[in-house]
N, C-alpha and C positions, 0 to 999 in steps of 0.2 A: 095210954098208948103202949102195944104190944113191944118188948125188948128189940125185935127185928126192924121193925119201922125204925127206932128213934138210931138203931145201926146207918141201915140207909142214905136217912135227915143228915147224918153226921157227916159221912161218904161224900156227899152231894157238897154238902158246904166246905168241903176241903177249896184251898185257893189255887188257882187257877196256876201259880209257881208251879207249885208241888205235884197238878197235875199231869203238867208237863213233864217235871223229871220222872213218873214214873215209866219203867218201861213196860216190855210186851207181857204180858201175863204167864206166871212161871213156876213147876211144880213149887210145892211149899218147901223139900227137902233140896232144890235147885238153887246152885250158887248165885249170888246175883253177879250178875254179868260185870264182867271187868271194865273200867270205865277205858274208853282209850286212851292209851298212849300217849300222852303229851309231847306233843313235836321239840325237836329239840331247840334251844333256843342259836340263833343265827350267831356266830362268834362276833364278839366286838369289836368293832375297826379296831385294828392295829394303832396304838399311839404314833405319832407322826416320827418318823425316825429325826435325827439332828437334822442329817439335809434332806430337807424340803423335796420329794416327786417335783417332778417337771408337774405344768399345765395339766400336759394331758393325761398321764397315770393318775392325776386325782380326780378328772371328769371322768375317766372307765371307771372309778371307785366309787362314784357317785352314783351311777347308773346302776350299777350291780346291787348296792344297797335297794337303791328305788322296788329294783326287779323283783328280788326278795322282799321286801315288803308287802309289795303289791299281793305275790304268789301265798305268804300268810295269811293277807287280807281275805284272799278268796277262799282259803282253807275252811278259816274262821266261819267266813258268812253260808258259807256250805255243811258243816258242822251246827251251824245254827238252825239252819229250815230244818236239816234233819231229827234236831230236837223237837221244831215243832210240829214237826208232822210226826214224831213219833207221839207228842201230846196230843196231836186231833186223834190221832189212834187209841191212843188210851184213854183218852175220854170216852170215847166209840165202845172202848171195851167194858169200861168201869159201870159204862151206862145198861148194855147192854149186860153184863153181871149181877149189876143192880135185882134188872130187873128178874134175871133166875134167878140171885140169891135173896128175894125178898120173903123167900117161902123157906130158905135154908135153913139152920138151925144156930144156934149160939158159936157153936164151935168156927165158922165160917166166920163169923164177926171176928173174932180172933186172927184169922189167917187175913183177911181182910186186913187188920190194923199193921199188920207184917209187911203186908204188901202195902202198906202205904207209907212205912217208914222207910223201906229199901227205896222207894219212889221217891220220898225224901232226901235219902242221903245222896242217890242217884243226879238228882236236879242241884243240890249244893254241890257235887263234884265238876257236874257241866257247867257251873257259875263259877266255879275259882276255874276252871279251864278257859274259860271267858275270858274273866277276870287278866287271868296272866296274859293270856291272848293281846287284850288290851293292853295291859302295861308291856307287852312285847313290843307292841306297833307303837304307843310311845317314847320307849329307847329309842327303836330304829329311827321314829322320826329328830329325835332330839341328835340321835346321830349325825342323821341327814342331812340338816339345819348345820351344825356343826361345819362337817363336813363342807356345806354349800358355804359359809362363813369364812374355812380358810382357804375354800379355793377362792371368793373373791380378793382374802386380801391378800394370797398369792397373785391374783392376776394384779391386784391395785401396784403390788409390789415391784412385780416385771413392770408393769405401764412406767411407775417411778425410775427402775432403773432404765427402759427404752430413753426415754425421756432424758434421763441425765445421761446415755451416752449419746443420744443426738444433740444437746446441749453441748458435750463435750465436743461431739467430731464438728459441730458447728466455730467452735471456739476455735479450736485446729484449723478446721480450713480459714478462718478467719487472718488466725495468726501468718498459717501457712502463706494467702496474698499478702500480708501486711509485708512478710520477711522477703518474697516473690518483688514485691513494690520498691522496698528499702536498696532490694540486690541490683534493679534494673537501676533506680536512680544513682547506686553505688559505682554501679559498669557504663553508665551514660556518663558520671561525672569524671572515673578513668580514661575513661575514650576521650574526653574532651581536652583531660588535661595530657594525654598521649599525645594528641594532633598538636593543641598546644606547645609541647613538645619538640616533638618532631618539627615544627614549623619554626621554631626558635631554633634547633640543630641545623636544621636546611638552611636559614639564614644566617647562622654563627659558619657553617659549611663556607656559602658563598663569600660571604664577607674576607674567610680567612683566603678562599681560592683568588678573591677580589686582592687583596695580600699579597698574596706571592705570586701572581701572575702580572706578569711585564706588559705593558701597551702593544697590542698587535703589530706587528711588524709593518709598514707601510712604503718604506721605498725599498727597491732593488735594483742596486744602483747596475749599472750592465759593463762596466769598470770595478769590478771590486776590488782590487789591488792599488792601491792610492799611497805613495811615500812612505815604503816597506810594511805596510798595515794591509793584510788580506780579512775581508770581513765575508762571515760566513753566514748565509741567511737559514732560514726554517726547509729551504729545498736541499737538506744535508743528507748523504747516504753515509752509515760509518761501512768500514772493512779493516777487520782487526783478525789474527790470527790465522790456522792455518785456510789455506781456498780448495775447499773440496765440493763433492757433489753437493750442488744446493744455492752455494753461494752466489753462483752465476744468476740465477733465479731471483734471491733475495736484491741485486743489485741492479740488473736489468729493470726488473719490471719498476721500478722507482723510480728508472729514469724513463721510462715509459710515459709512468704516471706523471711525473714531473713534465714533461712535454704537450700531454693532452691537457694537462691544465694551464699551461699557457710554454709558448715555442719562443719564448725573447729571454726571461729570467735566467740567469745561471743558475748551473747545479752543481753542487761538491759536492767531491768522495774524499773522506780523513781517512787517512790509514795514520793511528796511532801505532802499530804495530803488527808487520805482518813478515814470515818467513817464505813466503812464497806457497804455491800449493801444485794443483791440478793446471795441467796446461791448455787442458780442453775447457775448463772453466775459466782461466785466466782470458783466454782469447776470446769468449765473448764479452765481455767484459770491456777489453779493446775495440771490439769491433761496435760494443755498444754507443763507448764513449765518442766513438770515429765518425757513426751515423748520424749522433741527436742534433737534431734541430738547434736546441736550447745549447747554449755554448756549458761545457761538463771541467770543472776546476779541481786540481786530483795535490791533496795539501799532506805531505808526511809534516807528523810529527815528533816522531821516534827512529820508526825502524821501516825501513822495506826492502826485503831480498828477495834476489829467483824472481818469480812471476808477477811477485807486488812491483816490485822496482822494474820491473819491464812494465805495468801500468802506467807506473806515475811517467816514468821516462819518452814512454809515447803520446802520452796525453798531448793536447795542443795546448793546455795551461797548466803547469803543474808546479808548487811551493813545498820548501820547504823550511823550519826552523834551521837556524846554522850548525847546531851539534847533531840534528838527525842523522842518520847513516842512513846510504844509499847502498846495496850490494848487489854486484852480479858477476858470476860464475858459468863457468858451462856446464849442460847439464847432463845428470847423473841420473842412473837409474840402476835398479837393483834385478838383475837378467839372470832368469832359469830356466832349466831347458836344455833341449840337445841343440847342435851346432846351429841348424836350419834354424830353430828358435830362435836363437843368441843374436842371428847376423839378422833376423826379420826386425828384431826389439832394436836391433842400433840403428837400423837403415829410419825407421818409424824415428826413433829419438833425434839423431840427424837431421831429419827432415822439418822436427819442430824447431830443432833448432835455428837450422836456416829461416826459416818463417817469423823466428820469433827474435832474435840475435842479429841479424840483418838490419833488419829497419834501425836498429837500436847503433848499429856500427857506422850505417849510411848517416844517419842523425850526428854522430862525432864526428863525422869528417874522414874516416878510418876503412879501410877494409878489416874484411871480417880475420883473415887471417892475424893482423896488426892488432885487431881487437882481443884475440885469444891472446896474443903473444904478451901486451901489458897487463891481462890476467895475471898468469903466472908471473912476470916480472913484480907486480905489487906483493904476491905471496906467492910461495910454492904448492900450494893446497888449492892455487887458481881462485880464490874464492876473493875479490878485487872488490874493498869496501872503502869508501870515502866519506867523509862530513859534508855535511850540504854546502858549504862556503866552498867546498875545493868540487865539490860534485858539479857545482853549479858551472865551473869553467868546461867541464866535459860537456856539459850539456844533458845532462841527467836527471836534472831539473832547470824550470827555467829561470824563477827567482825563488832568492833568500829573505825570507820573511823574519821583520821584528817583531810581529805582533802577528796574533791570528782573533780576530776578535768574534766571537759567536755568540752573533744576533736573532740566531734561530732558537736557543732557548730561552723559552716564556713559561715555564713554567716553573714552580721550585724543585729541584729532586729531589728523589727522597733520601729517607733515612740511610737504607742502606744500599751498599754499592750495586749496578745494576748486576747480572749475571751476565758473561763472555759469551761474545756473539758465537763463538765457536759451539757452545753446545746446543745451538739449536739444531746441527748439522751432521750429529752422530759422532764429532768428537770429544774422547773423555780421557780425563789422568787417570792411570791405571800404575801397577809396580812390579815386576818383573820377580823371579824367585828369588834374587839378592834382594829384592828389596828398593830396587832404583824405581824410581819414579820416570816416567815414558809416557807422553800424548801418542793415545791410540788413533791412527787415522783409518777412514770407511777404505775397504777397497776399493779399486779405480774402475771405471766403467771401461767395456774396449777400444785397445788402439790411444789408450789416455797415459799420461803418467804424472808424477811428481815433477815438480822442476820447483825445486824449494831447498835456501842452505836448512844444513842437520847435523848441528856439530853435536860430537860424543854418541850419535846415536837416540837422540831425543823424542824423534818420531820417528812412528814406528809401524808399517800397515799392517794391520790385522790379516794376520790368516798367513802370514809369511815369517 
């Protein structure tokens, strides 16, 4: 067999690898083509930092890995047909060469053998490019896997923790009714033992009011003055202090009330102590006593001057203890003004006078003149005070009481002493710039005045 043939034969039986790596047919002094490029390889995930991505930066991480993979994968397999289409082409060619270089000469077998070791090394360069290709997509997958591994046992891990905080907030609210439960039964068993309480207080209450409260008062007798004993029932009015605006008020309407509630019972008035006051308030007062139905029992037991002892003096029943003092004077008023003024204010005082001093002279037996005159004969100051034992023969009063027994308190008092009826009334102790102590009285309403003693100067009306 001719040298050229057993070329050919040799050509021909090249393997089918190698024919693939060669490339396109290329002068003989022609580089061989540079293999491509080897893509770079994708950076390796990031080691996982101390803490932990959330969830979701490791499912983006995931996916992007994927993407790139993928985008390799199809490099690769495109890269590959292209090799083998560039082998069906060099087949095509080698064959087609064959057959014009069958008549060629020695030195062609030569270039020939060039050309099929460059095809050679060509085909081992696209196989380690494979190659790495492969162990590329390997990593990446071992990556992936990885990757796909701690985000589940990140997710397994969140599920743990979800889990043990709803365990936890379960326990809480648990705890939370249980403490909720303990606090109500806590506040039910206060409240009970509160009422309890209170319900023992309200009856240690009663029991002690049951204590010191007296038997209801049941008779009234309509004689109360019985063998120098005047007994005084729960229809008591007091009058203490001085009689200003007000008082009229406070004393009337009690014996109002004292009438509508029944027209037969008697009713006292105690005057433990009073220096007279308002003469417009005194008079009704009298006239109240004068009108009631209900017979009105007017009992000193200290002091009554001026317009208090013009009270008791006119009453149709009036007591006294035997050291009480009874006082009346004529009255006095404190007149400012020009002349016209002066003689209006005496004419006006006068006139109360009469009114008021009259009944009180007529009732001794006396004219009024005789009645000024033993004024001044008892003192020079006119100011004509007696003890109820010697009052009582003037007629001042009617009887001298050994006893005043008061049947109208049923109740215990209290602790401390009550406060003086006077300052319900706008009267107050006040002290002058020496320093003297003075009962401030309300000014008088008009056409009204004082008819009350005032020794040293002791009351004193405001604004004058």
């Amino acid at each position: 067999m001719d040298p050229l043939r057993q070329l050919m034969t040799a050509v021909l039986a090249l393997p089918v690898v190698a024919c693939a790596a060669v490339g396109p047919q290329q002068p003989a002094d022609a580089k061989p083509a540079e293999a491509p490029a080897a893509q770079p390889a994708p950076a390796a995930a990031e080691a996982p930092k101390a803490d932990a991505p959330k969830a979701d930066d490791t499912e983006t991480e995931i996916k992007k890995l994927r993407a790139e993979a993928q985008l390799r994968e199809e490099q690769l397999a495109a890269e590959l047909a292209r090799v083998r289409a560039e082998k069906a082409r060099l087949d095509a060619a080698m064959a087609l060469n064959a057959s014009q270089q069958a008549k060629a000469n020695e030195p062609e077998a030569t270039r020939l053998a060039a050309m099929q070791r460059e095809a050679q090394l060509r085909a081992a360069a696209l196989e380690a490019e494979l190659a790495a290709g492969n162990a590329e997509m390997v990593r990446m997958k071992a990556e992936q896997d990885l990757l796909d591994m701690r985000h589940r046992v990140k997710l397994a891990s969140m599920r743990r923790e979800q889990e043990a905080l709803a365990a936890e907030n379960s326990l809480t609210a648990e705890k939370r009714r249980s403490e909720q439960a303990r606090l109500a039964d806590e506040q039910m068993r206060v409240d009970i033992e509160s009422r309890t309480m209170a319900g023992r207080l309200a009856q240690r209450d009663a029991e002690q009011k049951m204590r010191e409260a007296v038997d209801v008062l049941e008779a009234y007798p309509e004689q109360p003055f019985k063998d120098g004993v005047i007994t005084v029932s729960d229809r008591r009015i007091s009058l203490n202090g001085p009689i200003v605006s007000g008082t009229a008020d406070y004393v009337c309407d009690r014996i109002d009330w004292f009438n509508n509630q029944d027209r037969t019972k008697p009713i006292f008035i105690v005057i433990d102590n009073s220096p007279g006051g308002s003469v417009m308030q005194g008079y009704r007062i009298v006239k109240a006593i004068e009108t009631s139905d209900a017979p009105v029992h007017v009992i000193v037991k200290s002091f009554a001057a001026s317009m208090a002892a013009t009270i008791a003096t006119l009453a149709p029943h009036s007591y006294a203890y035997p050291n009480a003092i009874i006082l009346h004077h004529q009255m006095s008023t404190g007149i400012s003004g020009n002349m016209t003024d002066i003689e209006q204010e005496v004419k006006m005082a006068q006139e109360w006078e009469r009114r008021l001093a009259e009944p009180i002279a007529r009732k001794m037996g006396i004219s009024m003149a005789e009645f000024k005159e033993r004024m001044y004969k008892a003192r020079k100051t006119g100011d004509w005070d007696e003890f109820a034992d010697v009052a009582v023969k003037l007629k001042w009063v009617d009887h001298v009481v050994s006893e005043i027994r008061e049947e109208g308190i049923r109740r215990k008092p209290g602790d401390s002493p009550a406060a003086p009826m006077w300052g319900m009334f706008g009267v107050s102790m006040k002290q002058d710039e020496q320093g003297r102590p003075y009962m401030s009285l309300p000014p008088l309403d008009p056409y009204d005045c004082y008819f009350m003693v005032n020794p040293r100067g002791f009351y004193r009306i405001e604004g004058r």
